[in-house]
N, CA, C and O of each residue as an XYZ file, in Angstrom:
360
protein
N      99.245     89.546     97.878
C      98.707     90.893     97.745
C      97.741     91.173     98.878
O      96.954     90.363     99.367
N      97.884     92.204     99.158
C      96.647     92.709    100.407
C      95.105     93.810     99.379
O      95.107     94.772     98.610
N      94.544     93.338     99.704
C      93.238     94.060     99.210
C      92.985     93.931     97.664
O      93.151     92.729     97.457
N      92.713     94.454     96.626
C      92.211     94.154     95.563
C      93.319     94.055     94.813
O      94.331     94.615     95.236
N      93.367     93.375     93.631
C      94.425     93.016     92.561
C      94.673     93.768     92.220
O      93.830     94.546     91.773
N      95.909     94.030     92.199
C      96.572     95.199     90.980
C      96.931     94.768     89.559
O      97.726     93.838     89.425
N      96.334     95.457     88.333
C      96.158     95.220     87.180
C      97.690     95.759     86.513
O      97.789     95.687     85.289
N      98.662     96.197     87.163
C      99.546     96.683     86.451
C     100.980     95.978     87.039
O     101.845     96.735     87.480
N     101.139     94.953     87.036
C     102.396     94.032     87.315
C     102.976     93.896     86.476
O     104.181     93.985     86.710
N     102.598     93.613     85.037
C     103.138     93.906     83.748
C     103.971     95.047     83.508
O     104.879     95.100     82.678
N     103.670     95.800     84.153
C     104.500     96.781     83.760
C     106.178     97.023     84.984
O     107.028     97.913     84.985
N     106.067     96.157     85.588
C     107.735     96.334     86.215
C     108.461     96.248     85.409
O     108.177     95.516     84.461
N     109.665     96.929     85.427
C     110.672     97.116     84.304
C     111.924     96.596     85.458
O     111.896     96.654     86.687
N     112.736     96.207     84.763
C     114.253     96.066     85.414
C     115.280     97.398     85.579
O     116.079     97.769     84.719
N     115.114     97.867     86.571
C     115.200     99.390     86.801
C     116.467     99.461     87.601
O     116.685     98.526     88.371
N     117.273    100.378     87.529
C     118.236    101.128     87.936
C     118.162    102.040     88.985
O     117.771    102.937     88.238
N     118.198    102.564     90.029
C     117.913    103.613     90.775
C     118.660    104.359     90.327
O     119.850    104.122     90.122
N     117.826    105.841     90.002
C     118.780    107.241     89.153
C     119.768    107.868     90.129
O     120.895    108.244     89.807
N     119.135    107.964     91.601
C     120.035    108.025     92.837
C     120.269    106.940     94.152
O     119.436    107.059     95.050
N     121.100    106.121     94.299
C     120.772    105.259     95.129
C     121.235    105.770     96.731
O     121.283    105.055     97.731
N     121.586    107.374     96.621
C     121.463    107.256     98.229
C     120.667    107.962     98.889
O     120.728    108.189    100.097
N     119.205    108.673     97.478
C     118.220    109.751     98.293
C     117.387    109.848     97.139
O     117.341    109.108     96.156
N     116.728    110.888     97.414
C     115.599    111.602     96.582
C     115.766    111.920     95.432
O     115.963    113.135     95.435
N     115.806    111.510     94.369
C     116.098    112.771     92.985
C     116.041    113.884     93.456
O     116.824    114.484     94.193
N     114.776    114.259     92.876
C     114.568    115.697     93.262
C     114.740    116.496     94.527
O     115.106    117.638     94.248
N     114.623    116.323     95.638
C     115.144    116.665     97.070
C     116.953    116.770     96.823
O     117.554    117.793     97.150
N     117.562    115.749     96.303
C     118.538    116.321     96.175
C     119.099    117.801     95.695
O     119.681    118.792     96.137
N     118.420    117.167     94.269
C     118.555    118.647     93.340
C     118.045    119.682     94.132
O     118.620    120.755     93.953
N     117.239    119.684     94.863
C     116.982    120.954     95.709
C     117.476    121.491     96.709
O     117.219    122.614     97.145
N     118.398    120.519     97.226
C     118.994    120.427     98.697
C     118.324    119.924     99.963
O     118.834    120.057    101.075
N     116.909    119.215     99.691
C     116.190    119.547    100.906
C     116.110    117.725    101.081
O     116.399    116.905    100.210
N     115.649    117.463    102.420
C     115.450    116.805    103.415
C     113.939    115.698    102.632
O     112.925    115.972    101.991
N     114.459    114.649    103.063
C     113.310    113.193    102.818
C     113.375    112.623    104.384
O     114.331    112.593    105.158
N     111.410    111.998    104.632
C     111.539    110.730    104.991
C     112.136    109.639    104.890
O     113.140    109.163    105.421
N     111.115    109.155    103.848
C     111.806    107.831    103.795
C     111.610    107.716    102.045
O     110.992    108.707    101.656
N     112.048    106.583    100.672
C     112.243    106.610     99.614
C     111.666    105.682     99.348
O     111.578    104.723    100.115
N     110.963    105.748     97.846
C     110.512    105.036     97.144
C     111.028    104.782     95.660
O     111.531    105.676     94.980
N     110.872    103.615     95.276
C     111.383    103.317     93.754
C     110.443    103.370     92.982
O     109.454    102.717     93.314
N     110.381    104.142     91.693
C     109.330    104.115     90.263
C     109.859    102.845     90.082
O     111.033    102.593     90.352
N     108.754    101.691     89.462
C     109.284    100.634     88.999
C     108.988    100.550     87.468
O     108.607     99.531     86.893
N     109.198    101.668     86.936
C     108.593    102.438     85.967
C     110.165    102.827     84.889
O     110.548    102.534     83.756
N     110.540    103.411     85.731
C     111.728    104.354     85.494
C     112.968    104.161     86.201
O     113.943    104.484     85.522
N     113.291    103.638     87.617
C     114.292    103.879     88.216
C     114.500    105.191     89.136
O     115.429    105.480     89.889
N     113.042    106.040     88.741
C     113.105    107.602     89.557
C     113.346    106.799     91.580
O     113.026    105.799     92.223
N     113.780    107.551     91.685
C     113.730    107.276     93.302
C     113.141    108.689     94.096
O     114.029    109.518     94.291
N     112.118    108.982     94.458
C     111.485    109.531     95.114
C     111.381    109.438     96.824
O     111.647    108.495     97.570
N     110.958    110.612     97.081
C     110.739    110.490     99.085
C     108.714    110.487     99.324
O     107.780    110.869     98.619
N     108.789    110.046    100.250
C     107.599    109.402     99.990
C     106.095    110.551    100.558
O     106.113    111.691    100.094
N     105.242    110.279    101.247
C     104.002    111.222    101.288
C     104.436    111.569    103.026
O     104.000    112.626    103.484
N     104.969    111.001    103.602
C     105.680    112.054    104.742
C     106.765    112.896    104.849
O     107.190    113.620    105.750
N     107.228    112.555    103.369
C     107.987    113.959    103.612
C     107.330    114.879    102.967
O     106.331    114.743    102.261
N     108.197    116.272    103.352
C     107.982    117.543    102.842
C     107.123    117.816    101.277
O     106.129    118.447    100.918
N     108.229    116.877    100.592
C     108.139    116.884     99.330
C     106.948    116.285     98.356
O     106.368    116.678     97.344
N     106.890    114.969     99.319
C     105.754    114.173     98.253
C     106.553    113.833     96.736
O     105.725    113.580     95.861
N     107.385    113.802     96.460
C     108.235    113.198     95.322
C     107.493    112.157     94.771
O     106.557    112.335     93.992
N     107.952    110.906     95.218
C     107.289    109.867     94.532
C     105.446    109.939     93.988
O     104.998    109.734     92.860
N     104.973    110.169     94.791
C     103.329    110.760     94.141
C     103.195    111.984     93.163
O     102.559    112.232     92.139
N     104.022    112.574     93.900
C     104.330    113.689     92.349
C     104.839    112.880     91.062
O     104.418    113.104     89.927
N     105.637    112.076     91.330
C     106.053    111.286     89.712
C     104.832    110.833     89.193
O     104.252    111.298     88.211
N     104.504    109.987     89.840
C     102.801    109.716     89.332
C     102.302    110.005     88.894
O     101.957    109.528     87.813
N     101.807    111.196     89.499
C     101.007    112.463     89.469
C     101.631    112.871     87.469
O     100.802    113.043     86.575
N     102.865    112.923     87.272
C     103.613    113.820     86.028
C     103.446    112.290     84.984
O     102.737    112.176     83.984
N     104.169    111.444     85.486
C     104.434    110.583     84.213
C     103.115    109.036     84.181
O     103.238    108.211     83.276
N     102.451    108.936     84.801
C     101.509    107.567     85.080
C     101.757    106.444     85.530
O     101.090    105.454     85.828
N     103.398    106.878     85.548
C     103.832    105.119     85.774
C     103.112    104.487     87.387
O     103.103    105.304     88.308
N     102.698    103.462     87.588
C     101.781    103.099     88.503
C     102.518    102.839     89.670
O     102.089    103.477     90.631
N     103.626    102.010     89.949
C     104.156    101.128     90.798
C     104.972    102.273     91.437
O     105.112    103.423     91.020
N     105.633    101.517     92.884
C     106.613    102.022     93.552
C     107.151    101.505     94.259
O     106.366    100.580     94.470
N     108.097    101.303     94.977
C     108.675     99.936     95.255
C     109.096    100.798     96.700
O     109.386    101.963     96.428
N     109.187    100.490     98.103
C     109.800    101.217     99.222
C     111.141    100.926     98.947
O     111.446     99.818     98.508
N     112.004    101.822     99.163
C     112.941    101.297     98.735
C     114.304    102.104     99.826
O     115.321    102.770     99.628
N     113.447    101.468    101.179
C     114.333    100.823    102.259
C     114.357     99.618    102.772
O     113.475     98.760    102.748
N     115.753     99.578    103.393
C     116.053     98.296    103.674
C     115.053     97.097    103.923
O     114.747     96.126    103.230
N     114.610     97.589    105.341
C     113.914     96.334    106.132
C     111.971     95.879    105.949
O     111.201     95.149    106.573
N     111.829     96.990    104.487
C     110.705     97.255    103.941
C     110.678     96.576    102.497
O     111.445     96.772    101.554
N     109.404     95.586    102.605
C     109.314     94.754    101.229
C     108.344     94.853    100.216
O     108.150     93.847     99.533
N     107.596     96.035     99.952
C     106.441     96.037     99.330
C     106.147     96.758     97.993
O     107.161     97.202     97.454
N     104.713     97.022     97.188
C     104.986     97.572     96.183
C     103.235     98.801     96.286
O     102.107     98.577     96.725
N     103.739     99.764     95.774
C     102.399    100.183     96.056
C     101.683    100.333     94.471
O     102.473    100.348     93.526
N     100.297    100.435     94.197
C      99.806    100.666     92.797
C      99.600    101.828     93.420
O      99.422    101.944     94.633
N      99.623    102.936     92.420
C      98.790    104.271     92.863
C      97.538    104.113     91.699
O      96.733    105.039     91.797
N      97.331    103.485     91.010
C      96.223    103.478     90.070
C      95.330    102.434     90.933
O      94.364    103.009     91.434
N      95.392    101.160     91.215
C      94.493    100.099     91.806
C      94.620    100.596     93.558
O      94.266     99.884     94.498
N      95.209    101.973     93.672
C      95.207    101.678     95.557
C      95.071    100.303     96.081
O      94.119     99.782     96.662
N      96.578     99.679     95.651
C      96.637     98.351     96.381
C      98.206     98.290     96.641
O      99.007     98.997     96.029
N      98.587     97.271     97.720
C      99.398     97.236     98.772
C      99.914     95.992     98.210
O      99.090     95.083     98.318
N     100.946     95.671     97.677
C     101.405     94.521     97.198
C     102.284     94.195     97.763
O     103.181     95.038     97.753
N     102.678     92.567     98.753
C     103.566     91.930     99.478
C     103.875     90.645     98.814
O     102.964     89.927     98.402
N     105.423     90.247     98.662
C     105.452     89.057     98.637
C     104.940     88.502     99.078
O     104.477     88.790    100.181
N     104.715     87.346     98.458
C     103.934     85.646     98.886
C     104.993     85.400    100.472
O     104.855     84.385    101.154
């Protein structure tokens, strides 16, 4: 982990991505993502705080679930939005 512990690891669920080739919601809208993130909450797949949209922080923002997983390729990490902490594999 980088910077302070995140208190909510307990809560990863074995999740599904609801869309595995984009945005939920950006889809449904037609519009354009950066880059994607996974609820590890839900399976929501969101676009992240450079895009347009802000998706994934908006889920947050609606349902509490904490975690988010990047969820491109060559990217390995997890973010808390409750502990603002940066979680990397060992």
């Amino acid at each position: 982990m980088v910077g302070s512990e995140c208190t909510h690891l307990e809560q990863i669920a074995e999740v599904e991505p609801q869309t595995p080739t984009g945005c939920t919601a950006c889809l449904a809208l037609g519009d354009t993502w950066v880059h994607l993130r996974l609820c590890l909450g839900c399976g929501f797949v969101g676009c992240c705080d450079s895009s347009p949209n802000q998706h994934a922080t908006h889920h947050f923002e609606e349902t509490g679930h904490p975690l988010m997983q990047s969820f491109e390729r060559a990217e390995d990490w997890i973010w808390c939005y409750v502990d603002k902490v940066l979680i990397k594999p060992a």
